[in-house]
N, C-alpha and C positions, 0 to 999 in steps of 0.2 A: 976377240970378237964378241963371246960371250958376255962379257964385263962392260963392253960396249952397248949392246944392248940392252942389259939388265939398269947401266944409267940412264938409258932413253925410257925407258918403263918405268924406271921411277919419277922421272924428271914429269913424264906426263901425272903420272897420280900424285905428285906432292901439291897441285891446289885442290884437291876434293880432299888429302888429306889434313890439309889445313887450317878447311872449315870445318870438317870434323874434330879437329883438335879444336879449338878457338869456339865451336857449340856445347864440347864437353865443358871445357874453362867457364865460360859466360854465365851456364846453368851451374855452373858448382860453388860459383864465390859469389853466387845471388844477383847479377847484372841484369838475367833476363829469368825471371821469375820458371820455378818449374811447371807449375800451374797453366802456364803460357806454353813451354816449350819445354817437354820431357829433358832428360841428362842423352847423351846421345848414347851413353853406355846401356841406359834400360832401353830405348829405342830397337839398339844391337840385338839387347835378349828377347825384347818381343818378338821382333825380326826372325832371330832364331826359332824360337819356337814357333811362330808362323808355317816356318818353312819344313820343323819338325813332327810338328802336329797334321799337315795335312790341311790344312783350314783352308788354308788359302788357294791353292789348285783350282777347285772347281769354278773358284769365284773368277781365277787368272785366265783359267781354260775360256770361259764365255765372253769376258771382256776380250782376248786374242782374236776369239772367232767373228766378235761384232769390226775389233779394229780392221785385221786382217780384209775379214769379206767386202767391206765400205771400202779400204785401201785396193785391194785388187779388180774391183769391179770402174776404182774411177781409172786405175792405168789400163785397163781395155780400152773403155770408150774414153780415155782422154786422151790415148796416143792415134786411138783412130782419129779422133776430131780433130787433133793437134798437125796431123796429117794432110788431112782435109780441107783444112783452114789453110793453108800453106802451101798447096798444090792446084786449089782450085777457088777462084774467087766468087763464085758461085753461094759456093758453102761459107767462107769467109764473112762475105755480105749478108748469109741469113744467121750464122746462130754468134756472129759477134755482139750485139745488142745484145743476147742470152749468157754469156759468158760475163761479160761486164757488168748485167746486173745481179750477178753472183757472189764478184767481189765483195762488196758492201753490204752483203747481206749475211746479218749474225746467224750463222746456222744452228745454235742450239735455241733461236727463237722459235725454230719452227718444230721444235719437239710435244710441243701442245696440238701443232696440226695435225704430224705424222700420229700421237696417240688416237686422234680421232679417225684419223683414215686406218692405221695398218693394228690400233691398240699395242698397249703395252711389251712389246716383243721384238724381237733382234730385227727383223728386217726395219722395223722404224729406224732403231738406232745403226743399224744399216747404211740406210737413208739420209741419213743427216752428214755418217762419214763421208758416205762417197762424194756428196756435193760440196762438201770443206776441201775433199783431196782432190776434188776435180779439178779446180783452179792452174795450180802449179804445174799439173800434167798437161792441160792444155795449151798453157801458154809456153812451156818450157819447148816442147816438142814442136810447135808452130815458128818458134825463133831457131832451132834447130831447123827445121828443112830448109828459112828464109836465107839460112848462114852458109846454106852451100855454096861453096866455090863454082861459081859459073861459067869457069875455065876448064873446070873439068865436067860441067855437064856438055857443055858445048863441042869440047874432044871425045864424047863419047856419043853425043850423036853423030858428028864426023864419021867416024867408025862406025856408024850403021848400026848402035846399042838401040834396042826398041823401048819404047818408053814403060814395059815394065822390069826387060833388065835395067834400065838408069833406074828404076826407083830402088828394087833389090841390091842394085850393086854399088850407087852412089848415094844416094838420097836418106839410106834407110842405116849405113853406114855412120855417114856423117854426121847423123842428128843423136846418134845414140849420146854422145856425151853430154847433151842437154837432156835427154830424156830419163839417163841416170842423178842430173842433178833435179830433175823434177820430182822425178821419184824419192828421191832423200830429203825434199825438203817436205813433200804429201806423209812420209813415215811419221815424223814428231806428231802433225798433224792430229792423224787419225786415232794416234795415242792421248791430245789431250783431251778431242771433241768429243772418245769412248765416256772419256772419266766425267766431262760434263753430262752427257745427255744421262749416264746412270746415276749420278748425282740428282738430274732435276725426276727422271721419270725411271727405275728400273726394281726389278726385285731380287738379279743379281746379278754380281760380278761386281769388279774393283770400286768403283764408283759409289755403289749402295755400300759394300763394306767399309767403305773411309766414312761412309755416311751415318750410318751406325756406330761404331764404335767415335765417331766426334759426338753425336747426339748423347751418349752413355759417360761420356768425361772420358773417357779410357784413350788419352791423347796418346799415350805411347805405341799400344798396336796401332792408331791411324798412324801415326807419323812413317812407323815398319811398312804399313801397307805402300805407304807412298814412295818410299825406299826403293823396295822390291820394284814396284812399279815402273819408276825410274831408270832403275836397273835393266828391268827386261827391253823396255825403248833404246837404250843404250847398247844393248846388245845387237839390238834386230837393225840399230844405225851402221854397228860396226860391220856389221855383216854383209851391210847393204856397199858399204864401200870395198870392202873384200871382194866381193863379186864384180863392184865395178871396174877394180882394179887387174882382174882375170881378162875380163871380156874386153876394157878399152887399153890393153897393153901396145897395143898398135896405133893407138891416138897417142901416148903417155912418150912413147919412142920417137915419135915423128916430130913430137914437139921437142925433144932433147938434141935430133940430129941439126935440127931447123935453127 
């Protein structure tokens, strides 16, 4: 079982480690200039010492708390709207035209705005997340309530269920699986629009740091920073489907019995 396992854990990391090997190669027998693109072995040690030194933390800590607070603030209000939108056509009919013209609109354009409304500070960068991650929460969660089986809301109003046990006990049930796929896709999100909006406008966190150290030549800690970066998004993805795989085991079963 073990041995089993330990194949499936490598089977998944042998293509990240194949670009890593194939970027070490390319940079060492002169294909892609180092100038261009560090060796991925010094990448490694800046990496290291990033994470030895301390440097990087504070910078990690602020960009978390920008992505994070943007991320958690659109799954509030996007699972209430996504609710809303999908329970009552009321709501639907007014902030549809609002949601739609959301889509198409580049959110770190409007980081010139937010510096003049909120200046240079987290709730701008804030701001820009949560209207990137809003999207995906609203619409995920809105085709989630639409997709409920109307055989069983219909058998539980039969059954004299009052229209807020159906929503607690049916409604709120059944949409979770699109609400966790909203929510996974709003996570990368909030991770890339941090690293823009501190690229265009920020004086710290992940973002200015890759910014800095690109402006200085010094490509190899940027590349680390990026690394790391990467890494910690990857983590907080894995984690998100851990959870969702606790919470919807009872969707995950019904689908294997069915």
């Amino acid at each position: 079982m073990r041995l089993c396992s330990s194949l499936t854990s490598l089977s998944r990391a042998a293509p990240v480690i194949l670009i890593f090997a194939a970027w070490e190669l390319l940079t060492r027998i002169g294909v892609i200039r180092t100038q261009v693109l560090p060796t991925f072995s010094s990448v490694f040690l800046a990496a290291v010492d990033l994470l030895s030194s301390g440097e990087l933390f504070n910078h990690l800590i602020v960009s978390l708390y920008r992505a994070f607070g943007g991320l958690v603030l659109s799954i509030l209000i996007g699972i209430a709207l996504g609710f809303g939108m999908g329970t009552k056509r009321q709501v639907k009919n007014f902030f549809d035209p609002l949601v739609s013209l959301n889509y198409p609109l580049p959110k770190t354009a409007l980081v010139p705005l937010t510096m003049v409304w909120l200046g240079v500070t987290d709730q701008a960068a804030i701001f820009v997340i949560f209207l990137a991650c809003l999207l995906p929460i609203v619409v995920n969660t809105y085709h989630g309530v639409r997709s409920v089986d109307r055989v069983l809301v219909w058998s539980a109003k039969s059954l004299g269920t009052s229209e807020r046990g159906l929503f607690r006990r049916i409604v709120i049930p059944a949409s979770m699986p699109y609400i966790f796929n909203g929510i996974r896709i709003a996570i990368p999100v909030s991770f890339i629009v941090v690293i823009s909006v501190e690229l265009v406008a920020s004086r710290v966190g992940i973002g200015n740091l890759i910014n800095g150290y690109g402006g200085l030549g010094i490509y190899d800690y940027m590349f680390a920073t990026i690394l790391i970066f990467v890494g910690v998004a990857f983590i907080a993805d894995r984690c998100t489907v851990r959870l969702g795989q606790r919470l919807l085991r009872w969707h995950e079963e019904k689908d294997t019995n069915s």
